[in-house]
DSSP file (Angstrom, degrees, kcal/mol; ACC not computed):
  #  RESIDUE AA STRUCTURE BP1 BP2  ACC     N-H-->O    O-->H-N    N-H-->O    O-->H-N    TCO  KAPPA ALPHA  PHI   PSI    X-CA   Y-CA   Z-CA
    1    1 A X              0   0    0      0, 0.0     2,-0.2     0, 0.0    11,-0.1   0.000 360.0 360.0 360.0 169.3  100.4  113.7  102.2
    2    2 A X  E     -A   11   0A   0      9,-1.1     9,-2.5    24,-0.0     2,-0.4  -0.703 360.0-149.9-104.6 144.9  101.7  110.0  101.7
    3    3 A X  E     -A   10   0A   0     -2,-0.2     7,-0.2     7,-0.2     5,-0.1  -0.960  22.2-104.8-128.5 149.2   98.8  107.3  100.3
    4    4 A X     >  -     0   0    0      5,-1.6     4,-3.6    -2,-0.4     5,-0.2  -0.373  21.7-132.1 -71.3 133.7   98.5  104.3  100.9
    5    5 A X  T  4 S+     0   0    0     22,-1.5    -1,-0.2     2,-0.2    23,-0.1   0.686 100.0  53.1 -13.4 -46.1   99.5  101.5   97.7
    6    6 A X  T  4 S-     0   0    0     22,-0.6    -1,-0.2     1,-0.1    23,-0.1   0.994 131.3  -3.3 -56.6 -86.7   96.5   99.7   98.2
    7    7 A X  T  4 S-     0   0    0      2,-0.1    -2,-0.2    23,-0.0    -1,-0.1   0.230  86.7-120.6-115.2  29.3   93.7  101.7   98.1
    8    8 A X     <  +     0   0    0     -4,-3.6     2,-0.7     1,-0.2    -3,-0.1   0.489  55.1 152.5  56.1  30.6   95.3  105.0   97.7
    9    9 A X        -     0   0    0     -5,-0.2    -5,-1.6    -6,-0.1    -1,-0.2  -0.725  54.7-100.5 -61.9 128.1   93.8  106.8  101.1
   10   10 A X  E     +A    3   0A   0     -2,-0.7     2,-0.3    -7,-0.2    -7,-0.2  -0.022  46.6 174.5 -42.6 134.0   95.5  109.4  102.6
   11   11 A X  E     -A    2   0A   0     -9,-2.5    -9,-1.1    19,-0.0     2,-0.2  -0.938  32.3-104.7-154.9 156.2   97.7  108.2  105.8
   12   12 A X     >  -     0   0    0     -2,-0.3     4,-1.5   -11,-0.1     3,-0.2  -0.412  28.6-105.6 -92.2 161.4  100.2  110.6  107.8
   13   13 A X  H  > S+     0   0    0      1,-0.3     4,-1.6     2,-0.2     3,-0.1   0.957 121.6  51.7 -53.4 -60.5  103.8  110.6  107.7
   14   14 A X  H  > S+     0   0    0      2,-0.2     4,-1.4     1,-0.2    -1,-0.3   0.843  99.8  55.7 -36.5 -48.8  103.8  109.0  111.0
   15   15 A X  H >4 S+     0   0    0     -3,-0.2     3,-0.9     2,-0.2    -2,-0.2   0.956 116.2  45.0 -35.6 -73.5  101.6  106.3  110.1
   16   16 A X  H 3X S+     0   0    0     -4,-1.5     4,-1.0     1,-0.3     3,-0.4   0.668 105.9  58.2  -0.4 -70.2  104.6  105.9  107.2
   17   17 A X  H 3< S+     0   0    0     -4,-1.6     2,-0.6     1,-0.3    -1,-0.3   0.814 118.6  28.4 -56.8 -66.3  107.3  106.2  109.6
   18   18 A X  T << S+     0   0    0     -4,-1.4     2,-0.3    -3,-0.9    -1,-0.3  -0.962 129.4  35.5 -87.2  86.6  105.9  103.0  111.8
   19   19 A X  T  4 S+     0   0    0      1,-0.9    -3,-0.2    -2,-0.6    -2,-0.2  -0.628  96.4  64.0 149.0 -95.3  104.3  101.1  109.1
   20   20 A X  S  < S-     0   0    0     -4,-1.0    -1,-0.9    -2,-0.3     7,-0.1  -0.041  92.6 -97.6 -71.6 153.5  105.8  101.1  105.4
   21   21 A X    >   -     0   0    0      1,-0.2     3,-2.6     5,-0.1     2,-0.1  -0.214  59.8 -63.8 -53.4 162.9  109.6   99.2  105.5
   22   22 A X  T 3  S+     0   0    0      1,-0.2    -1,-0.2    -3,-0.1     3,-0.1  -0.331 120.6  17.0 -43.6 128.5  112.2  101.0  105.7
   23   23 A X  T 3  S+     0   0    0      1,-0.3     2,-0.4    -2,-0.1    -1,-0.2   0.333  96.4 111.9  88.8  -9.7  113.2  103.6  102.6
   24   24 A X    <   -     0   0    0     -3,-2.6    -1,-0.3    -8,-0.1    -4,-0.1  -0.719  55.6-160.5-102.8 164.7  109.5  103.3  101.2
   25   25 A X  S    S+     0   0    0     -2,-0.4     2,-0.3    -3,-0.1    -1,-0.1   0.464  74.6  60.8-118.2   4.3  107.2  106.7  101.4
   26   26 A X  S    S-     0   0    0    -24,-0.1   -22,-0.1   -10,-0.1    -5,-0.1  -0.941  84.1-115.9-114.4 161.8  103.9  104.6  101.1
   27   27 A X        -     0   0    0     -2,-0.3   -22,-1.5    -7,-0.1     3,-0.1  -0.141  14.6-137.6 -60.8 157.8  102.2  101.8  103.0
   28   28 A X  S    S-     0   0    0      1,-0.4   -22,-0.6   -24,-0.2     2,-0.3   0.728  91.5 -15.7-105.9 -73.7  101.8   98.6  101.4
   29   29 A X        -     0   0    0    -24,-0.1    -1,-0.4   -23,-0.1     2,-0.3  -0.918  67.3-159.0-136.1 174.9   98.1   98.8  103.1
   30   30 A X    >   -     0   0    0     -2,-0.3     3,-1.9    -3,-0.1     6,-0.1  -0.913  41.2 -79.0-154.0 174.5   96.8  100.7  105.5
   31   31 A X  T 3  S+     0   0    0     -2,-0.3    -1,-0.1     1,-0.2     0, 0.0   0.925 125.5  55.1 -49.3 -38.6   93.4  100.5  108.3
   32   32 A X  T 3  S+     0   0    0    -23,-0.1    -1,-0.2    -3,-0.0    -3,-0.0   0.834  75.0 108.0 -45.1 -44.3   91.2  101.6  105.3
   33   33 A X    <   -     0   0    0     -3,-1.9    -4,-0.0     1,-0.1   -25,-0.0  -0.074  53.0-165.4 -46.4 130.5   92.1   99.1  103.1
   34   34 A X  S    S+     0   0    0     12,-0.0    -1,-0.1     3,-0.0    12,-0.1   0.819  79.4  49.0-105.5 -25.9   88.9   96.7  102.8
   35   35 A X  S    S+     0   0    0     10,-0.1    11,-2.4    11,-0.0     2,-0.1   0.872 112.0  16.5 -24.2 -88.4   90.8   93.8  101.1
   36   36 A X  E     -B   45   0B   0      9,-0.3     2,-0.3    -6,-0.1     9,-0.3  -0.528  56.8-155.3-121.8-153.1   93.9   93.0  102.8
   37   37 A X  E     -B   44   0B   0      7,-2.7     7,-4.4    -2,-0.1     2,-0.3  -0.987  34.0 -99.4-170.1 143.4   95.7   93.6  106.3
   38   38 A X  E     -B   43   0B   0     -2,-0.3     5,-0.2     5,-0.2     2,-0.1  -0.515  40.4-169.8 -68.7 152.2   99.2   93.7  107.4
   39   39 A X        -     0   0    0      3,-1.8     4,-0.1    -2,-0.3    -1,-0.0  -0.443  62.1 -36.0-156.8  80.2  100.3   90.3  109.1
   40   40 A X  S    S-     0   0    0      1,-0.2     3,-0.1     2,-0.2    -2,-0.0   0.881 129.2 -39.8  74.6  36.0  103.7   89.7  111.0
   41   41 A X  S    S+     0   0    0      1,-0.4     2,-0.2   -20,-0.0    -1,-0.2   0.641 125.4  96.8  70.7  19.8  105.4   92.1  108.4
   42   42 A X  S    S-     0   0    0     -5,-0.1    -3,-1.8   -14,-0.0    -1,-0.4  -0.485  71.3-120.5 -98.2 174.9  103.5   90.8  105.3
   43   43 A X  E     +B   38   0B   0     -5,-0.2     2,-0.2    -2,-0.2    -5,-0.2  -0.996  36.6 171.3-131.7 136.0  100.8   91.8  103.6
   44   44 A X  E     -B   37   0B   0     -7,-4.4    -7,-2.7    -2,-0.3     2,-0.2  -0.923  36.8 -90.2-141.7 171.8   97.5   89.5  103.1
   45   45 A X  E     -B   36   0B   0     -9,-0.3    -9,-0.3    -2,-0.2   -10,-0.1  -0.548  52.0-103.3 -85.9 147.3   94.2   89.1  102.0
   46   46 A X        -     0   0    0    -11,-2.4     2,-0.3    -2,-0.2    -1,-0.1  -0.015  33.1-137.1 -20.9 127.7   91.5   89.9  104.5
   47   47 A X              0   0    0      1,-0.1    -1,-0.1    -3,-0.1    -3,-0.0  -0.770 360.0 360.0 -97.0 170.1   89.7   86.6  106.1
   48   48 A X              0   0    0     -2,-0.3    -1,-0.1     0, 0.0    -2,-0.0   0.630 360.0 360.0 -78.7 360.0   86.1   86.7  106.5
């Protein structure tokens, strides 16, 4: 199973599939992640 970069939780190939760019076979971050959040095809830190 693929994990996410971040904080290395487990996420499904689909998740993958719609998520990570193209060509990569982990997430940059993923819902778990308590730090940061995807944002308009970035990644950033979490506001409060």
């Amino acid at each position: 199973m693929p994990t996410c970069r971040n904080c290395d939780a487990v996420v499904t190939k689909s998740y993958v599939r719609v998520f990570a760019p193209n060509g990569m076979d982990q997430p940059r971050v993923c819902p778990n992640c308590e730090d940061k959040t995807r944002d308009k095809g970035d990644v950033r830190t979490k506001r409060n």
